[in-house]
C-alpha positions as CSV (number, residue, x, y, z in Angstrom):
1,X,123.9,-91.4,-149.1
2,X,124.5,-91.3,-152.7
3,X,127.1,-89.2,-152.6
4,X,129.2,-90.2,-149.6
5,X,132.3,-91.9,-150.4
6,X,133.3,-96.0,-149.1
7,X,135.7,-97.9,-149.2
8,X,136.3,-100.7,-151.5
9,X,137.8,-103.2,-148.8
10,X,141.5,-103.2,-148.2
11,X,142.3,-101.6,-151.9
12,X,142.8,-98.1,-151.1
13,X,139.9,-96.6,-153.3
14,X,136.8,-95.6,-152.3
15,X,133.7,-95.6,-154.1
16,X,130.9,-93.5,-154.1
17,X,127.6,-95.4,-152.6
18,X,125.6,-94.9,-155.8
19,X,127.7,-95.6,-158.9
20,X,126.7,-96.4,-162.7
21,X,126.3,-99.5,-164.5
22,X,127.3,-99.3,-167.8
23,X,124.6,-101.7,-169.3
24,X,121.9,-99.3,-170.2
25,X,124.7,-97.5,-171.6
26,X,125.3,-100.3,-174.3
27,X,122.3,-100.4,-175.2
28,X,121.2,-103.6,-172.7
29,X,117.7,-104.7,-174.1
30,X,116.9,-101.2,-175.7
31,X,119.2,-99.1,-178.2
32,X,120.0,-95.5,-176.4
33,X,121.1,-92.6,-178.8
34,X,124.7,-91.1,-178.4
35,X,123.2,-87.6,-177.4
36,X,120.5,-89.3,-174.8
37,X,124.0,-91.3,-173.9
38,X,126.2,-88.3,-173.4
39,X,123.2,-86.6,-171.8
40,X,123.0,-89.8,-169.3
41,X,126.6,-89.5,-168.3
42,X,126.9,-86.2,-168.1
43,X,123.6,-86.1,-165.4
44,X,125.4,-88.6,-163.2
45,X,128.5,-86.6,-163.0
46,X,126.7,-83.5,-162.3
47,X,124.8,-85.4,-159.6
48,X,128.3,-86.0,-158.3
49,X,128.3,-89.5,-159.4
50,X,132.8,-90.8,-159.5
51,X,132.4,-94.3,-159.8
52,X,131.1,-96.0,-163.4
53,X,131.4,-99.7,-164.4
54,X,131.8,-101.2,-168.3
55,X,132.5,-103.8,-169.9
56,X,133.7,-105.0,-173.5
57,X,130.8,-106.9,-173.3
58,X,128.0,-104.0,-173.1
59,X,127.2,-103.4,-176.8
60,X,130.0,-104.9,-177.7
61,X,132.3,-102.0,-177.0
62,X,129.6,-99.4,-177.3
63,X,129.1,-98.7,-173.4
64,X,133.1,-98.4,-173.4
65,X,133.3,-95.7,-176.1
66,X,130.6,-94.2,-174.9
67,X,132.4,-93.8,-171.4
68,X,135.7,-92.8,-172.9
69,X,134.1,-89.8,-174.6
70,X,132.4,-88.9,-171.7
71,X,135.4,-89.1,-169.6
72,X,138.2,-88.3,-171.8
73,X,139.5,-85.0,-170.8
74,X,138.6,-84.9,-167.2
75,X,141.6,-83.4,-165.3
76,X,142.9,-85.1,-162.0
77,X,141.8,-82.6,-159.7
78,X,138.0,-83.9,-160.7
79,X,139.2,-87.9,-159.7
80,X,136.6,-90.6,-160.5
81,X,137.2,-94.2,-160.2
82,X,136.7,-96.5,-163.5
83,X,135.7,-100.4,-163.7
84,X,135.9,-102.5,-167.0
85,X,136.5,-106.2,-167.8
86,X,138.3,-108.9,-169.7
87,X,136.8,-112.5,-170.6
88,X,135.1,-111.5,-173.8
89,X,137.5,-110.4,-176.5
90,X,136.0,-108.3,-180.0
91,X,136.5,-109.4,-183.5
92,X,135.5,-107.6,-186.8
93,X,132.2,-109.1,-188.1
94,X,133.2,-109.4,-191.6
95,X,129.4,-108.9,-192.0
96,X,128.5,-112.2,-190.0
97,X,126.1,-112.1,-187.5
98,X,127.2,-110.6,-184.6
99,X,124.9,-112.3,-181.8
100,X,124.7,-109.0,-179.9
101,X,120.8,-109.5,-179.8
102,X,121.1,-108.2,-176.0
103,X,122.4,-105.2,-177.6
104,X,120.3,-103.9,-180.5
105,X,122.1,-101.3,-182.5
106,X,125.9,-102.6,-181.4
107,X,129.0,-102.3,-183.7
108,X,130.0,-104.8,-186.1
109,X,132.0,-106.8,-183.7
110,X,131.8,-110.9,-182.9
111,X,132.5,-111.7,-179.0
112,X,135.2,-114.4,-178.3
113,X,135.5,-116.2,-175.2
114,X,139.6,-115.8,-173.7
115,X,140.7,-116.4,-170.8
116,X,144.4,-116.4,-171.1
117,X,147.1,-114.6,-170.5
118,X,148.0,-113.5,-173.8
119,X,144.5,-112.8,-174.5
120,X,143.7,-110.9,-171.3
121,X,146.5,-108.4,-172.1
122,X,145.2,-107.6,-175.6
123,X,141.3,-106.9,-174.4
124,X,143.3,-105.0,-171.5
125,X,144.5,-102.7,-174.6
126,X,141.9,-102.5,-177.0
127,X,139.7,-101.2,-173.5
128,X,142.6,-98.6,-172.8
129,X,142.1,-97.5,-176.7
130,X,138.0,-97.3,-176.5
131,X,138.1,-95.6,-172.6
132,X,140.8,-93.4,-174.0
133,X,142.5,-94.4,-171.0
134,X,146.3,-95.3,-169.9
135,X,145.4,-96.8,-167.0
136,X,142.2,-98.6,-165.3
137,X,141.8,-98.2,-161.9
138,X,139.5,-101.7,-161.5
139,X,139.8,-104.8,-163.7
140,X,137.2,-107.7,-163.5
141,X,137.6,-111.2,-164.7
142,X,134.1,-111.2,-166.5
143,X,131.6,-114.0,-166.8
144,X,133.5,-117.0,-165.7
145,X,130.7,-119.0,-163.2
146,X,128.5,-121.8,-163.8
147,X,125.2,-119.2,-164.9
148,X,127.2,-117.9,-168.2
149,X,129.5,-121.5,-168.8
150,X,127.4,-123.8,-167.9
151,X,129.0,-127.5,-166.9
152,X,132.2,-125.8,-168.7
153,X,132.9,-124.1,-165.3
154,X,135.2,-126.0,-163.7
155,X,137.7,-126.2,-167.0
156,X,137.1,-122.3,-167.5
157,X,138.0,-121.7,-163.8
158,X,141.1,-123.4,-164.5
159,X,142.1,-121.4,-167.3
160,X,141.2,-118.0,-165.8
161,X,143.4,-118.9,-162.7
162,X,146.4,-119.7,-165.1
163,X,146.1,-117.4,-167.5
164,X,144.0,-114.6,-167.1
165,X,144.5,-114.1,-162.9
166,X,148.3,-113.8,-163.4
167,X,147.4,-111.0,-166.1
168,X,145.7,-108.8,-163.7
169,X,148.5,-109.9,-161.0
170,X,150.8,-108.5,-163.3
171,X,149.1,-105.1,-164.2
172,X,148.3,-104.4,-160.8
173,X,152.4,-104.8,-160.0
174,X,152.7,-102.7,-163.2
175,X,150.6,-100.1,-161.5
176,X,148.2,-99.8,-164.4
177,X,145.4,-101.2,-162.7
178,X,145.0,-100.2,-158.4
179,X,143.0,-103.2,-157.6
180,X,141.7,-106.4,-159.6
181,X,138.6,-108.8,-159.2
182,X,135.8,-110.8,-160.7
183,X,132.3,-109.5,-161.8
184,X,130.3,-112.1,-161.8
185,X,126.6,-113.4,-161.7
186,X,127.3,-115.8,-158.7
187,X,128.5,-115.7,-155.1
188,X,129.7,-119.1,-154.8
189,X,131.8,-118.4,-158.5
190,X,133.1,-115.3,-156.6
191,X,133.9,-117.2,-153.5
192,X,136.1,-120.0,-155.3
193,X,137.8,-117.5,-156.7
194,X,138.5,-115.5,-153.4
195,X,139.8,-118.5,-151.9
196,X,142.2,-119.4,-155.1
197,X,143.6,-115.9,-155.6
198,X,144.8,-112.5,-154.0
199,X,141.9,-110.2,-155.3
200,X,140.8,-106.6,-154.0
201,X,137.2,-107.1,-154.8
202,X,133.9,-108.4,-156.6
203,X,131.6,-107.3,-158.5
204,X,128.4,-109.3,-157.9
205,X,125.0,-108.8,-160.2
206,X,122.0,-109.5,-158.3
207,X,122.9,-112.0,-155.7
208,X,122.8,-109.9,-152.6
209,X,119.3,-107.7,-152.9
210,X,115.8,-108.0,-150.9
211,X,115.4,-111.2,-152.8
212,X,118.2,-113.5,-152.4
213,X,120.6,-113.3,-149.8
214,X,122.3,-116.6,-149.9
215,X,125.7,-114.8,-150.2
216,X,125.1,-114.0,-146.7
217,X,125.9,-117.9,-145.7
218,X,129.7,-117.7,-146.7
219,X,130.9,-115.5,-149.1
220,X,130.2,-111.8,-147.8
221,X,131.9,-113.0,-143.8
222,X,134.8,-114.4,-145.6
223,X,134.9,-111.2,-147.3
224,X,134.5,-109.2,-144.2
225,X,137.2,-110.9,-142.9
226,X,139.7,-110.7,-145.7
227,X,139.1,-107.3,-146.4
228,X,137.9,-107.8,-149.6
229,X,135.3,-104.9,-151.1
230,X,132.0,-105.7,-153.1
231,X,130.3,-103.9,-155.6
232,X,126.9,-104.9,-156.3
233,X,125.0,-104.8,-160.1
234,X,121.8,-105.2,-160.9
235,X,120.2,-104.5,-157.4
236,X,116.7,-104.2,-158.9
237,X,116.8,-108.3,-159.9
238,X,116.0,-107.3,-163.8
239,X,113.4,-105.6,-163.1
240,X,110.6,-106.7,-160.7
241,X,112.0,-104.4,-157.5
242,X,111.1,-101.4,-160.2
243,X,107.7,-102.8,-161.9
244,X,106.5,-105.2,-158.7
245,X,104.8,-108.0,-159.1
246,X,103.3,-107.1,-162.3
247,X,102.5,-109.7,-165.2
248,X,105.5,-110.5,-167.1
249,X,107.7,-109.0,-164.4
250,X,111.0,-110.0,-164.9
251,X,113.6,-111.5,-161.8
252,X,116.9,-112.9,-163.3
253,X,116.7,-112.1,-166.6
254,X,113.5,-114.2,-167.1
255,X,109.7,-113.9,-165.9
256,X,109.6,-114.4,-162.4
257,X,107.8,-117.6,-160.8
258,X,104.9,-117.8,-158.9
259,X,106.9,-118.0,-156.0
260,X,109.2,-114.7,-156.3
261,X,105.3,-112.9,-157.4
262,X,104.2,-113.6,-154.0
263,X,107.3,-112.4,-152.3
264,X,107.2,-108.9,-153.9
265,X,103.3,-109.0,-153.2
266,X,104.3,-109.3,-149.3
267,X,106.8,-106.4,-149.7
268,X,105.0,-104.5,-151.9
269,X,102.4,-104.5,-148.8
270,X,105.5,-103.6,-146.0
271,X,105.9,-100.7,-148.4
272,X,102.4,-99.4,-149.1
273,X,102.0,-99.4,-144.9
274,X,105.3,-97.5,-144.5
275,X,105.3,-95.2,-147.8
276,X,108.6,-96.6,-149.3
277,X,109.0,-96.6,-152.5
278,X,110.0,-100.2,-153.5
279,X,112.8,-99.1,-156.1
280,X,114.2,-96.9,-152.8
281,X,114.8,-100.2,-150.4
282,X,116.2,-102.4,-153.4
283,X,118.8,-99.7,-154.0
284,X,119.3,-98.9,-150.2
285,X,119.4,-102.5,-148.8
286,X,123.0,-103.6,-149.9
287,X,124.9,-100.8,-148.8
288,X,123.6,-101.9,-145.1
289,X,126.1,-104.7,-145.5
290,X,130.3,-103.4,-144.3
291,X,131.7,-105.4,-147.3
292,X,129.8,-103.2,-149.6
293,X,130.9,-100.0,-151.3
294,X,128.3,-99.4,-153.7
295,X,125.4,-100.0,-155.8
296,X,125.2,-99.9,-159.5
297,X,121.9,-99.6,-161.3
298,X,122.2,-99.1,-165.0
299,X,121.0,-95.7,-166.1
300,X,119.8,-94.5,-169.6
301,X,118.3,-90.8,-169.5
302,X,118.8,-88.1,-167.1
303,X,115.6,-89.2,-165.7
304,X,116.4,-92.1,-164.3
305,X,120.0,-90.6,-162.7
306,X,117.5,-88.1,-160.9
307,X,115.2,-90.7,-159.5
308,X,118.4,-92.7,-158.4
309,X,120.0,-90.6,-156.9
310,X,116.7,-89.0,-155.2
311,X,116.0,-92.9,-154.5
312,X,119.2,-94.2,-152.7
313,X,119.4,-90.7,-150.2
314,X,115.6,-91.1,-149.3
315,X,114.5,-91.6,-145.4
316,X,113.0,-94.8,-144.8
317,X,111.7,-95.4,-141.4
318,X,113.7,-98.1,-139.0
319,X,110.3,-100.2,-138.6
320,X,110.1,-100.5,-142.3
321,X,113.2,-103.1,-142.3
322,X,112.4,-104.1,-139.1
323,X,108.4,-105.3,-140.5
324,X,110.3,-106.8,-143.6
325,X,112.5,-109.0,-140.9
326,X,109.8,-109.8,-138.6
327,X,108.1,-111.1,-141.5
328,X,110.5,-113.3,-142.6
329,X,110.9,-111.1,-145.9
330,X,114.9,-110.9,-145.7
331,X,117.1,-112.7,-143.5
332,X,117.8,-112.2,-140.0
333,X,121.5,-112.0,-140.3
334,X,120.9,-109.6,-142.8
335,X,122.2,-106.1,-141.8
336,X,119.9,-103.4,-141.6
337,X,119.6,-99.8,-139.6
């Protein structure tokens, strides 16, 4: 499974089912060394990994040069498929504080919140310069739903549509970019924006794994039915479909409540009878679903690209998702073998 090719809705590229996240990459939470980095990408590619997703954001322009010297000099006859993002714009510090405390060990750079057009075309560039790039093939409006602006949303939305959507229009026309999109922490951000705009595709983080599949209620038909191909990040939920229900496990970027502990307790048991792996149905369960092309964990050391990939291509047993339905663990509208 992990290296079979998809298709990414209507847009004409195709994906392959496990791709990289370029988080880890950037340093996300803990710093990475270039040579582990370089070891990291080169592991996926050799595991015949061709689709990788970055971001400005992601150390703030570390996981983006990190990906353009990987990826550089690769000829056209070895074709891989490449995702990045506008939203966040980089400054120069000027030794201020850079706020990149996700991020330890980042470059000097200050993130700036732009949505325009003007400003979407210049963080379209200074991408281009760091991927060593001419041309993206998949460009994400990045960050704009209520989780990252807050009560903001509505006025931000506004200002993407005006500004920032008629920027990736125009690049797509340009032929610089094959297919444009959102990536975004929320399915009903994604959705508003599906029904405002002509997009190829989304990029969601977390909001269609075995723990929430509320996406299922609108968003994912109305892509099925538009053609519209989804990506999905962060299939693991932060971390508590790799730990389990550990103390101090994390779901959504903070320690999970009592509530989401018992949940993974009950499919932590569905596992233990059937001998799956937890992290193997977190990684597997999304790519049941027709709108989706891929999966996207964020990868650090050649390590953990072995165990994905061995991960997402592992057997599991039909009653094993059939249990976790039956047992009212995922929803019954929720694809599965």
């Amino acid at each position: 499974m992990a290296l079979k090719k998809r298709p990414l809705g209507n847009s004409g590229i195709t994906l392959t089912a496990l791709g990289c996240g370029g988080t880890a990459i950037g340093n996300m939470y803990n710093a990475v060394s270039e040579e582990d980095a370089q070891a990291t990408l080169r592991a996926t590619w050799a595991a015949g990994v061709r689709y990788y997703d970055t971001a400005p954001l992601y150390g703030h322009g570390l996981s983006e040069h990190r990906f353009g010297t990987a990826f550089w000099d690769v000829r056209d006859d070895h074709p891989f498929i490449l995702s990045t993002k506008v939203g966040w714009r980089l400054g120069p510090a000027h030794g201020a504080e850079t706020g990149a405390h996700m991020f330890p060990g980042s470059p000097p750079f200050i993130k700036t919140l732009d949505y325009s057009y003007d400003g979407t075309m210049r963080s379209f560039e200074d991408s281009l310069q760091r991927l060593r790039r001419d041309h993206i093939d998949i460009l994400l409006l990045h960050d704009c739903d209520r989780r990252n602006q807050g009560a903001a949303f509505p006025a931000r939305f506004k200002e993407a549509m005006a500004g920032a959507y008629k920027a990736l229009i125009k690049l797509r026309e340009q032929g610089v970019v094959k297919a444009i999109g959102c990536g975004l922490n929320e399915w009903e951000a994604c959705e508003a924006f599906a029904r405002a705009g002509d997009f190829n595709c989304f990029l969601l983080a977390g909001r269609y794994t075995l723990l929430d599949q509320e996406s299922l209620d609108s968003f994912l038909p109305l892509c099925v039915q538009r053609g519209i191909g989804i990506v999905i990040g962060g299939p693991y939920n932060s971390g508590i479909l790799i730990t389990g229900a550990k103390p101090g496990a994390l779901y959504d970027y903070a320690p999970a409540n009592p509530a989401i502990m018992d949940r993974v307790k009950k499919i932590e048991a569905v596992c233990r009878r059937h001998k799956v792996p937890l992290k193997a149905a977190a990684l597997q369960f999304p790519l049941f679903h027709s709108a989706i092309a891929s999966v996207i964990p964020g990868m650090r050391s050649k390590k953990e690209v072995a165990e994905n990939v061995k991960l997402v291509s592992q057997k599991i047993p039909k009653a094993f998702w059939r249990e976790l339905r039956a047992d009212q663990l995922i929803r019954a509208d929720a694809p599965i073998p």
